[in-house]
C-alpha positions in Angstrom: 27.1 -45.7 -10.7 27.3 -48.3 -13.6 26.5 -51.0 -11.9 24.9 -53.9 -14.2 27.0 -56.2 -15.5 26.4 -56.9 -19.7 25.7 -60.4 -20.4 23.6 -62.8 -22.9 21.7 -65.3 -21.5 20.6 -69.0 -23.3 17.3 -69.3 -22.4 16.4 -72.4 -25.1 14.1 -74.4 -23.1 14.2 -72.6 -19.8 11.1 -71.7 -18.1 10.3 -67.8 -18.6 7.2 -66.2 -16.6 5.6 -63.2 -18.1 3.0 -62.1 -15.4 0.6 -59.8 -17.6 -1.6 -59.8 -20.9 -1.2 -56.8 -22.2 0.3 -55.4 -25.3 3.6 -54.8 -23.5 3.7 -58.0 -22.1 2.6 -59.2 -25.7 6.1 -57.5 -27.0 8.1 -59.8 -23.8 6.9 -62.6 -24.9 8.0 -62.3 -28.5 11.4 -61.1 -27.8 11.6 -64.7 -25.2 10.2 -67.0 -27.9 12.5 -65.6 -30.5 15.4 -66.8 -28.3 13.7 -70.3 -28.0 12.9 -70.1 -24.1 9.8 -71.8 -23.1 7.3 -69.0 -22.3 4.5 -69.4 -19.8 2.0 -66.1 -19.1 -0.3 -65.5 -16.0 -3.0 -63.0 -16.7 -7.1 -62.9 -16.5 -6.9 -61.6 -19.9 -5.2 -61.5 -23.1 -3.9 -60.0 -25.9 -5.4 -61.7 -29.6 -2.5 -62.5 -30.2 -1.4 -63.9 -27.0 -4.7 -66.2 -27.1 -3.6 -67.5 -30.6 -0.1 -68.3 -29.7 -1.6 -70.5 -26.6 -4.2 -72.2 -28.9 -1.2 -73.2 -31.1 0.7 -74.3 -28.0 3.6 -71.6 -28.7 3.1 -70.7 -25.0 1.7 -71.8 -22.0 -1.5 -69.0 -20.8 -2.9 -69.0 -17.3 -6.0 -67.0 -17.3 -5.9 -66.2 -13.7 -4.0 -63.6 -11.1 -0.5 -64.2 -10.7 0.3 -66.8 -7.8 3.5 -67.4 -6.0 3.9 -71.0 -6.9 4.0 -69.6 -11.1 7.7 -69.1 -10.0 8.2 -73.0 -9.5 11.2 -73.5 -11.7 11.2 -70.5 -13.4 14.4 -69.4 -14.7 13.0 -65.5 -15.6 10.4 -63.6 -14.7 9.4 -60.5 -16.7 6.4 -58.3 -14.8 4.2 -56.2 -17.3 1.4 -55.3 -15.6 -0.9 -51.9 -15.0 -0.8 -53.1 -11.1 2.2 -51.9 -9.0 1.4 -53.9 -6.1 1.1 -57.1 -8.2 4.4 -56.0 -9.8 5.7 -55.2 -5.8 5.0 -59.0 -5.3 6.2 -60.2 -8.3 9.9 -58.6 -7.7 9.8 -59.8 -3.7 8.9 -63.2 -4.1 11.3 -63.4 -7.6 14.5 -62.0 -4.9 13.7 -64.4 -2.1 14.4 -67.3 -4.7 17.3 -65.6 -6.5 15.2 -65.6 -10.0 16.3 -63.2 -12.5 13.3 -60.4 -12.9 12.6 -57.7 -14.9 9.7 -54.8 -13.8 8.7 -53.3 -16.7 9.5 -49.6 -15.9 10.9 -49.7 -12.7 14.6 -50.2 -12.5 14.7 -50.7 -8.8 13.1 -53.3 -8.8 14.6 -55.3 -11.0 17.7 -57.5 -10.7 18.5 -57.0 -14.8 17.4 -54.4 -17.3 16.4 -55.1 -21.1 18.7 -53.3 -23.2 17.2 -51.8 -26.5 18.8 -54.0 -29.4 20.1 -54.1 -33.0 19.8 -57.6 -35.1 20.8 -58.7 -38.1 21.4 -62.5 -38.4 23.7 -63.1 -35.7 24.9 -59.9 -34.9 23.6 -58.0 -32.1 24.2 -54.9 -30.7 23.0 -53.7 -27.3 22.4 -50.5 -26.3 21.8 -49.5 -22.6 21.2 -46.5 -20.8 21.4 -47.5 -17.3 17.6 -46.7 -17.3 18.4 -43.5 -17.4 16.4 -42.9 -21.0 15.2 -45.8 -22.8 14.0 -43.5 -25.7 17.6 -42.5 -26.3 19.1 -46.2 -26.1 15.8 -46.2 -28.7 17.2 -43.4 -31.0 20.9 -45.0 -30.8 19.4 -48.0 -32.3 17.1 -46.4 -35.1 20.6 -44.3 -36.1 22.7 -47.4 -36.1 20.7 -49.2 -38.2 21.1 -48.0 -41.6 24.9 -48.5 -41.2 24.6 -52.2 -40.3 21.9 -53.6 -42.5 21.4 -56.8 -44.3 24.7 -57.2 -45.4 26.4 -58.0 -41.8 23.9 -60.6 -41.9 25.1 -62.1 -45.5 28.9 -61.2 -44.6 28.0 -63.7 -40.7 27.0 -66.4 -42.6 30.2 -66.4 -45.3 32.3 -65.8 -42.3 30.5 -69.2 -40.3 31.7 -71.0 -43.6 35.4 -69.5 -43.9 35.9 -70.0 -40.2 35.1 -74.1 -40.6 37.6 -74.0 -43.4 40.2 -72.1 -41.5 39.7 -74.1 -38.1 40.1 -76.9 -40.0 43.2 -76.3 -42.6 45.0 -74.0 -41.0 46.9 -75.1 -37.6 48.6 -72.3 -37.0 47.5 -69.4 -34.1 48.5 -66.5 -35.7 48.2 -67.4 -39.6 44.4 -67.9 -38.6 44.2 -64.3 -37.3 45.8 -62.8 -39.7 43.5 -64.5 -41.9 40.4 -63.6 -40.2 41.4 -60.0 -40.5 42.1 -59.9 -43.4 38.5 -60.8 -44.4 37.3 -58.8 -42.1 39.4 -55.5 -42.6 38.7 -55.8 -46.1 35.4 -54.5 -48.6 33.9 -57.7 -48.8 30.7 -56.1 -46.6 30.4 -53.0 -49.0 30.3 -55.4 -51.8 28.1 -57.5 -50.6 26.2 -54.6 -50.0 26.2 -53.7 -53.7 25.2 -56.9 -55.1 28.6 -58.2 -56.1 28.4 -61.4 -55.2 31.3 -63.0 -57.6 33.7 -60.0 -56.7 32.6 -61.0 -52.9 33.9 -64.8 -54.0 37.2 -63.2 -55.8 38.1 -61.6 -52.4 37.6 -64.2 -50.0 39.4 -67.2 -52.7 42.7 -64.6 -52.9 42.8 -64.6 -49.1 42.1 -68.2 -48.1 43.3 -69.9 -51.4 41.5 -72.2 -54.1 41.1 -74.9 -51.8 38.1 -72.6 -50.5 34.6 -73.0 -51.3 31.5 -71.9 -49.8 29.6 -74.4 -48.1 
């Protein structure tokens, strides 16, 4: 049964636990710091780079076993480590206190699963498998990619600008929409795609008007 429920979490300041040094924990701790959380990791040993992202204070490293009292305050916990009974502990003591936690590799005992994603700028696409087969969420990404490359990026940030403009000159529901599709609907992403940035410019100022310019 699908049974998860899709969802993107803020995690800016928020205390996330990795428990684990390795190089999959390595990868966790990435991903969490690109989203801005505040990342603390409990292993006796550590990656290179795990030790050079404590010694410039990127993340918090506690070279020791994992404890129960890591979880004080900890909004996530994310277990990546070779030792399934540490792991056992980590997901029983994260479901007593209701914490969100993640077992790398074992689905049942985690209360959410990591779906493989696709970024550019601030698009993101998600693709799950229900844990079924990470490898093909893997291969859904790698084949989506070439079709949305740098340019939805590029296209993101124009559209950030247009919608401040529209928001703030046009009052009406419906004009705004049709608006927004317009834009959207129309080859500005192709073009930007090509390199034709003035063309790109020529479309958006025949939709919106003059009165547009990019910010």
């Amino acid at each position: 049964m699908d049974d998860h429920y899709p969802v993107y979490l803020k995690l800016d300041n928020k205390k996330c636990l990795v428990v684990g040094g390795g190089a999959i924990a390595e990868r966790k701790v990435k991903a969490l710091l690109d989203c801005a959380a505040k990342v603390f990791v409990v292993s006796p040993q550590f990656t290179t780079w795990l030790e050079e992202s404590a010694a410039e204070k990127k993340i918090t490293a506690i070279r020791r076993n994992y404890a129960t009292t890591d979880l004080e305050n900890a909004f996530l916990v994310i277990g990546a480590t070779d030792d399934e009974l540490t792991n056992c502990r980590v997901a029983e003591e994260c479901q007593e206190r209701n914490v969100l936690v993640n077992i790398v590799d074992d689905q049942a005992k985690c209360s959410f699963i990591v779906p493989a994603i696709l970024r550019q700028g601030s698009l993101s696409i998600s693709i799950a498998t229900e844990g079924k087969s990470p490898m093909l969420a893997r291969r859904i990404r790698e084949e989506l990619t070439p079709t949305f490359g740098p340019e939805y990026r590029e296209f993101l940030e124009l559209m950030d600008s247009v919608r401040d403009h529209v928001l703030r000159t046009v009052p009406e529901q419906g004009k705004r929409r049709d608006l927004f599709e317009r834009l959207v609907y129309s080859d500005i992403i192709e073009l930007i795609r090509e390199g034709q940035h003035e063309k790109v410019k020529e479309r958006i100022t025949h939709v919106l008007g003059s009165g547009w310019t990019q910010s």
